[in-house]
C-alpha positions as CSV (number, residue, x, y, z in Angstrom):
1,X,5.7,-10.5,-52.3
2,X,7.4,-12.6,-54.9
3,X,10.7,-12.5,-52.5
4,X,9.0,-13.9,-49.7
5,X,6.9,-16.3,-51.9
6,X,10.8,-17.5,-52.9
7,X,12.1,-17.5,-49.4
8,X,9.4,-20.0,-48.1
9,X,9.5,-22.3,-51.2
10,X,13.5,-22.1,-50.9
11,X,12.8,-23.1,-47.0
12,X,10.4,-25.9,-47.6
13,X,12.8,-27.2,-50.1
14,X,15.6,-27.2,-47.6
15,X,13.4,-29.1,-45.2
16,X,12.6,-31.7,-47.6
17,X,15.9,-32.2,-48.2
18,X,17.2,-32.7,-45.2
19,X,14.0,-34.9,-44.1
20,X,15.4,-37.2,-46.9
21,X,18.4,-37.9,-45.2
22,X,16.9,-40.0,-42.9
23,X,15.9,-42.5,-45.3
24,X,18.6,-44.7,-47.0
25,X,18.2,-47.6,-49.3
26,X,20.0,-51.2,-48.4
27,X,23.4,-51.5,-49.4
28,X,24.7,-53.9,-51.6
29,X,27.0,-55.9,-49.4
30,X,27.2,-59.4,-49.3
31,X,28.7,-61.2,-46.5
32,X,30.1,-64.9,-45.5
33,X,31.0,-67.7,-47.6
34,X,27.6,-68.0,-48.6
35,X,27.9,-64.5,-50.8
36,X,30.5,-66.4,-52.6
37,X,29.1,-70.1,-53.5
38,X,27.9,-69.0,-56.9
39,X,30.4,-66.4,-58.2
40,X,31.5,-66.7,-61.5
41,X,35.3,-68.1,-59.9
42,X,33.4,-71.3,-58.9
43,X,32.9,-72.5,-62.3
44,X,35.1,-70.5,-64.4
45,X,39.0,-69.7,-64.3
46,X,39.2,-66.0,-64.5
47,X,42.5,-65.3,-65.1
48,X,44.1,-62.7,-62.3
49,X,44.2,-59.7,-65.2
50,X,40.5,-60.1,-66.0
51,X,39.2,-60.4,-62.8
52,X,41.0,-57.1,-61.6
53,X,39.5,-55.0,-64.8
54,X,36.4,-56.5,-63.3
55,X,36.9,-54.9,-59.8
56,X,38.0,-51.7,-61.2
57,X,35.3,-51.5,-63.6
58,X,32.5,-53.4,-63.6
59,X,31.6,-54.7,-60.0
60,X,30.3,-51.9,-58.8
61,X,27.2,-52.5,-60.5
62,X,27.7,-56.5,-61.7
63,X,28.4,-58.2,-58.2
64,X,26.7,-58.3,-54.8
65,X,29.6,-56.2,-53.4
66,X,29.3,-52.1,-54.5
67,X,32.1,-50.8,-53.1
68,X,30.3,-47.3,-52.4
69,X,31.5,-43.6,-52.7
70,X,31.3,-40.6,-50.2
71,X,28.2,-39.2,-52.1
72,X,26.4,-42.3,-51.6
73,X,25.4,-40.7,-48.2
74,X,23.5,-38.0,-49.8
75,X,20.1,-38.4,-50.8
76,X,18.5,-38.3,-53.6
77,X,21.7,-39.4,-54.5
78,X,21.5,-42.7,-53.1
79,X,18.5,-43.5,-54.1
80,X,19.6,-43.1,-58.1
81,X,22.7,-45.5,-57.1
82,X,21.0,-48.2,-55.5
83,X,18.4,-48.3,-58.6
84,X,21.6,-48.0,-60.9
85,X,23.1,-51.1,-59.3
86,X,19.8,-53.0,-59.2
87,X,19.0,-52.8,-63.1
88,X,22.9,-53.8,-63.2
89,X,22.5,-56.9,-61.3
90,X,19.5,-57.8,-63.4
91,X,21.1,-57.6,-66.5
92,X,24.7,-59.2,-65.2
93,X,25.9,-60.6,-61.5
94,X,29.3,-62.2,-61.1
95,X,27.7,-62.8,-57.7
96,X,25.4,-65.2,-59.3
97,X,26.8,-66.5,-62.3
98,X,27.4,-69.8,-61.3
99,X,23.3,-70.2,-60.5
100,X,22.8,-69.0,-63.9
101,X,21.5,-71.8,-66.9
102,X,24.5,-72.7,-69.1
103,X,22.9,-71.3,-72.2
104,X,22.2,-68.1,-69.7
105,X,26.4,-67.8,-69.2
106,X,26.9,-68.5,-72.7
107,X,24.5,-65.6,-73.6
108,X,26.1,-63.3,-71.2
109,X,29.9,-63.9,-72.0
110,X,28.4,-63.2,-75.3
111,X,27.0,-59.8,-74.4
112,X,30.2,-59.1,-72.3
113,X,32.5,-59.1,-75.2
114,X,30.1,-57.2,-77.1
115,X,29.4,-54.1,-74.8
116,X,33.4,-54.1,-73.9
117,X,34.6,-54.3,-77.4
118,X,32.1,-51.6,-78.5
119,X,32.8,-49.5,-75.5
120,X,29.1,-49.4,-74.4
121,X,30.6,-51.1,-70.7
122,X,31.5,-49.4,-68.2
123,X,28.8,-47.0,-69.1
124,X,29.5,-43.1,-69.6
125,X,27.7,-41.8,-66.2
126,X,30.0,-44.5,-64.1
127,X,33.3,-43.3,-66.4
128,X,32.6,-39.5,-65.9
129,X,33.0,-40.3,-61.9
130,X,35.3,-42.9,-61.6
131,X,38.3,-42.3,-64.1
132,X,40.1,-44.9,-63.7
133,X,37.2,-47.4,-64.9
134,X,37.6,-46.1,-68.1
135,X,39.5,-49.3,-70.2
136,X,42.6,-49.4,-72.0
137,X,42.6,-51.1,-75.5
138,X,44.6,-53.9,-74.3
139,X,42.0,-54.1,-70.6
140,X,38.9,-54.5,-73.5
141,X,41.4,-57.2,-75.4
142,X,42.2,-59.4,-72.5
143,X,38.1,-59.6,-71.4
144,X,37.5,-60.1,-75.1
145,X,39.9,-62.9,-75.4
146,X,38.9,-64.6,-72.3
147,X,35.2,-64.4,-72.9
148,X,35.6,-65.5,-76.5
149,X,38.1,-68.5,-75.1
150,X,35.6,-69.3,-72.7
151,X,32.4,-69.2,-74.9
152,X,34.6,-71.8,-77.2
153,X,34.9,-74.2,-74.7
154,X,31.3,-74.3,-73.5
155,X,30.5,-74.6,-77.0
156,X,32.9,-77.3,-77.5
157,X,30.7,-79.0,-74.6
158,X,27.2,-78.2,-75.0
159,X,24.9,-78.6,-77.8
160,X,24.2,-75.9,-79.5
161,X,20.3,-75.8,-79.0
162,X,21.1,-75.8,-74.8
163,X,23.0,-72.3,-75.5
164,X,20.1,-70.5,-77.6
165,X,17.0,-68.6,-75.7
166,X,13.9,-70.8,-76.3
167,X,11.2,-68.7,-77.3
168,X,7.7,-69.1,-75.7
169,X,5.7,-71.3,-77.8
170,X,2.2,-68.9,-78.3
171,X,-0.9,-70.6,-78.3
């Protein structure tokens, strides 16, 4: 009894997972010049060796091109990377940096150098898959230099109530 009680549960399961197949999420692909008006190159210089660490390591997840793995293809898979790289893009785009407030960059180069100096970026379950994400000492120097350089400058430029988060007045 309790075999065949296993054997259809083991069958039914089998069946669901193939019925998922058929149902993929959108992939993150931009496309045209269009995909490209607001990336963080259009307002910034990123030097050659930062935006490279930022291809290997964080774009993935920080861009509107994820350049995606075989296992993508397999759900439920799939569905945990698409949600993966739409919580990243909420939190960071590169895409879309260019769109974002000044005080919005500022904030972000901000939290860039933190994460990468304190290793929290690229995270663990992206490392444990993709090895050579993982960033050398001087990879988390060169971001940390260039984001420090460039928070400088916009500070040099703004004043420094347009780079602080304005909390909601509450009535």
């Amino acid at each position: 009894m309790l075999k065949k009680i296993l054997k259809t549960l083991f069958l039914l399961l089998f069946i669901a997972f193939v019925a998922i197949q058929f149902f993929h999420p959108a992939k993150n692909k931009a496309a045209g010049p269009e995909a490209y008006s607001k990336d963080i190159t259009t307002v910034h210089q990123v030097p050659e060796e930062v935006q490279a660490i930022f291809k290997k390591a964080c774009n993935d997840c920080h861009s509107n091109n994820t350049e995606y793995p075989w296992y993508n293809n397999i759900q439920p898979v799939a569905w945990w990377l698409a949600d993966h790289v739409k919580e990243g893009k909420k939190e960071l785009n590169f895409s879309e940096f260019a769109g974002y407030s000044i005080g919005r960059q500022y904030r972000k180069l901000d939290k860039i150098n933190e994460e990468v100096k304190e290793g929290g970026m690229p995270i663990s379950s992206y490392t444990w898959i993709h090895r050579t994400s993982i960033l050398t000492d001087a990879e988390k120097l060169a971001v940390a230099n260039w984001t420090t350089s460039l928070r400088d400058s916009i500070k040099s430029v703004y004043p420094p109530d347009s780079l602080i988060r304005k909390k909601p007045v509450s009535k």
